[in-house]
N, C-alpha and C positions, 0 to 999 in steps of 0.2 A: 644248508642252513648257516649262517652267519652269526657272527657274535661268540662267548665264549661258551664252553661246554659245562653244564650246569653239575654242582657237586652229585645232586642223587642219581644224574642221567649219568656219568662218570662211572659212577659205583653202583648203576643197574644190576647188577650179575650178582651180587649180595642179597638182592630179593627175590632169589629162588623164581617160585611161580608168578609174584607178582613183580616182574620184571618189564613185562609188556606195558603192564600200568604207568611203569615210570617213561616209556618211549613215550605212551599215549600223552603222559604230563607234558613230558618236553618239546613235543610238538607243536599241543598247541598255549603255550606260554611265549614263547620266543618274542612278540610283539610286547610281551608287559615290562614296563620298567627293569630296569636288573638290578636296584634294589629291593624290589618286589617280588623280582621270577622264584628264586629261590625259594621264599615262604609259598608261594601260591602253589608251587610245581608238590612242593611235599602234602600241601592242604589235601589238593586236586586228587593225589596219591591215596593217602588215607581216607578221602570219600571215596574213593572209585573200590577200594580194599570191602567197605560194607555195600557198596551198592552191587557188588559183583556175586556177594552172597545172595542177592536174588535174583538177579539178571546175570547170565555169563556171557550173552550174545555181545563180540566185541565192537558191533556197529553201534551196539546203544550205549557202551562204555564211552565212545567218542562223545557221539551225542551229549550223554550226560557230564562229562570234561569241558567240551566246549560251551554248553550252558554256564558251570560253572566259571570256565575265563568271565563269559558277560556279566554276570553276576560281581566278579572283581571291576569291570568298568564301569558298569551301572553304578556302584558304592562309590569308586574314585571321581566322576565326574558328578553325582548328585545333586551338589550343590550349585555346578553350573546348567542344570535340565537339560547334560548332556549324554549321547548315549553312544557305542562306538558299535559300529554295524563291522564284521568282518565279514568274508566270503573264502570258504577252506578247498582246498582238494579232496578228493576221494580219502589221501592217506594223513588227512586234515592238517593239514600244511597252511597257512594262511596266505591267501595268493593276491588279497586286497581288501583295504582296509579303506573306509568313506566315515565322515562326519555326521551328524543329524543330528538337528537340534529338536526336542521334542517337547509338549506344552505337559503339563499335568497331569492333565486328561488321557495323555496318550494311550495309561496302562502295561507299561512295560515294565513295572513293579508286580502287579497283577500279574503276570507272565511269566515273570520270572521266578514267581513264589510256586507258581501251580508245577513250574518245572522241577523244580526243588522234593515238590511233595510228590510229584508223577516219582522221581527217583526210589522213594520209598515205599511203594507200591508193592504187594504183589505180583510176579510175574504173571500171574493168569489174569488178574485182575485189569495189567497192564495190554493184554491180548485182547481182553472181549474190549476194550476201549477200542483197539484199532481195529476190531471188528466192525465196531457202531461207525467212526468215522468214517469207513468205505463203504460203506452202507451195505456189507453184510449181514444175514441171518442172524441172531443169537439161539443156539441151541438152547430147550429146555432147560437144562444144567446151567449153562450159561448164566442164565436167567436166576437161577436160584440160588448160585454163588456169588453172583454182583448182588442179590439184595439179601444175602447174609452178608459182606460187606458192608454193606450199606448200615444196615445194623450195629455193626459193631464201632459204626463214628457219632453215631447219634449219643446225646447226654443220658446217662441213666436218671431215670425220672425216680423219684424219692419212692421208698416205699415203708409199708407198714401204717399201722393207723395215722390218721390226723391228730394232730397235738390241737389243744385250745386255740393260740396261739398262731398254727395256719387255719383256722377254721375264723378266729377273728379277721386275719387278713385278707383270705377270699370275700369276706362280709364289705369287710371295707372297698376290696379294690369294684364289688358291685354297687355299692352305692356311691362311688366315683364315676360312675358311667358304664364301667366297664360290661360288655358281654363275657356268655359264658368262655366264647372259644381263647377269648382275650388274656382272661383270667387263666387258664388253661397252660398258657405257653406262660406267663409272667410264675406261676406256681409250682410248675412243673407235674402237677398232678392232673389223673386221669377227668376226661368231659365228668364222666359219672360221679367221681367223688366231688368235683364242684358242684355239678347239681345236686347231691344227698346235702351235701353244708348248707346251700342257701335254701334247699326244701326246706332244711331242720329249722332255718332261722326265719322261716317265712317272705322268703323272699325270691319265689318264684316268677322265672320272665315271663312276661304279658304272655307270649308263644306258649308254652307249659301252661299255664291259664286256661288259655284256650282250647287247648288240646282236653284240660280236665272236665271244662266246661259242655265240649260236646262227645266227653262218653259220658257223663251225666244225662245227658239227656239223651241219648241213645240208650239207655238201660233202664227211664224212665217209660221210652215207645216200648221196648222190650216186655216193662211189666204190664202196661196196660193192654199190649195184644195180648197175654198168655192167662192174665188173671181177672179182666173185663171182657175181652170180648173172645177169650173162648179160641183163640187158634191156635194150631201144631207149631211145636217149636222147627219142624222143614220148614215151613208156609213162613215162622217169624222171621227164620233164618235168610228167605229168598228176599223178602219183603224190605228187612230194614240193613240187606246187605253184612250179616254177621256170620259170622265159625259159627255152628249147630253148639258145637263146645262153648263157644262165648256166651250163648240162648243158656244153656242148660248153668250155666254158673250163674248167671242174674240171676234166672226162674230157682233155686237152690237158697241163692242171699234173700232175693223176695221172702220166699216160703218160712224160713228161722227167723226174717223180720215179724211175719205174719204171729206166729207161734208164740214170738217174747213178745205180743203186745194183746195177746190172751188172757 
């Protein structure tokens, strides 16, 4: 390597165990500015120190170092939409180094952020991912540890009763247009307690309507086969397509209607 020898790579052998970390720095810095190496080499250092608490495999220490270098070119050329492509050795030595200019759109921000966040992953977490990408199996487990993860990124959705207050705002944001599922994400509150607010306020979608509309009138056929014209609640049940249990609760509310108007 060329150029001069950088203070922390000098005084490696003072970081005990993480020592390796500071070769891995100095390797691949060597190309940034040398008013820069120095800060970046120590940056590089103290991420690799927390990312190494969850990952110790030293292939992905590189990895995650040499992201970080592009991360410093990405930010240094920004403002020119430009981006510095290296290509490393096995012992990530930089062996050649090429120009590209890239539009907007490129997404090498987008890429660069996901690396950042891959970094602070779970190691296991980090495994079923390269499981998915080689289009491996995911074991049961697997399965059930990636979506308790998954869980644990989601927003916690408010809890405890409705206040007046979100109970006015769901009102409004439906007579804005809004659907229920709309309302839902904009609230943060469960499908069901939306729809209990705009039952309460009268203000049930056409859908819900509908739906009331014809059990009303399937509990209407229900009373007139069992109380005009004399049939078994099996026979109601085959007939108008109902639970036997759903028959025997109309025939029940019929009867006590029957009874209060005695």
């Amino acid at each position: 390597m060329e150029g001069k020898v950088s203070y922390l790579y000098e005084h490696r052998e003072q970081l005990g165990e993480n020592k390796r970390l500071a070769e891995i720095a100095y390797s691949v810095t060597f190309s940034i500015p040398p008013d820069d190496r120095d800060d970046v080499e120590q940056k590089i250092v103290v991420d690799l120190i927390e990312v190494k608490k969850k990952v110790t495999t030293e292939r992905y220490l590189w990895k995650a170092a040499r992201h970080m270098v592009a991360r410093y070119w990405e930010h240094y050329y920004r403002e020119k939409e430009k981006s510095l492509h290296f290509r490393e050795s096995n012992r990530g030595e930089v062996t050649e180094v090429d120009w590209q200019y890239l539009s907007a759109s490129d997404g090498t921000d987008a890429r660069l952020d996901a690396v950042a966040i891959l970094s602070t992953l779970p190691p296991r977490l980090i495994e079923i991912g390269l499981k998915k990408l080689n289009g491996e199996p995911l074991t049961n487990a697997d399965r059930l540890y990636r979506h308790k993860q998954r869980n644990k990124l989601k927003p916690n959705r408010p809890t405890g009763r409705i206040c007046e207050d979100e109970k006015q705002k769901i009102v409004e944001l439906n007579r804005k247009g809004l659907n229920n599922e709309e309302i839902t994400r904009a609230t943060g509150r469960s499908a069901l307690s939306v729809r209990n607010v705009l039952k309460e306020a009268g203000l049930n979608s056409p859908y819900q309507s509908q739906i009331e509309g014809v059990r009303q009138e399937k509990e209407e056929l229900v009373r007139q086969a069992y109380f005009v014209e004399r049939k078994s609640i099996i026979q109601i049940a085959i007939e108008t397509h109902t639970w036997r249990k759903t028959v025997r609760q109309v025939v029940k509310a019929g009867k006590k209607e029957m009874v209060a108007t005695v």
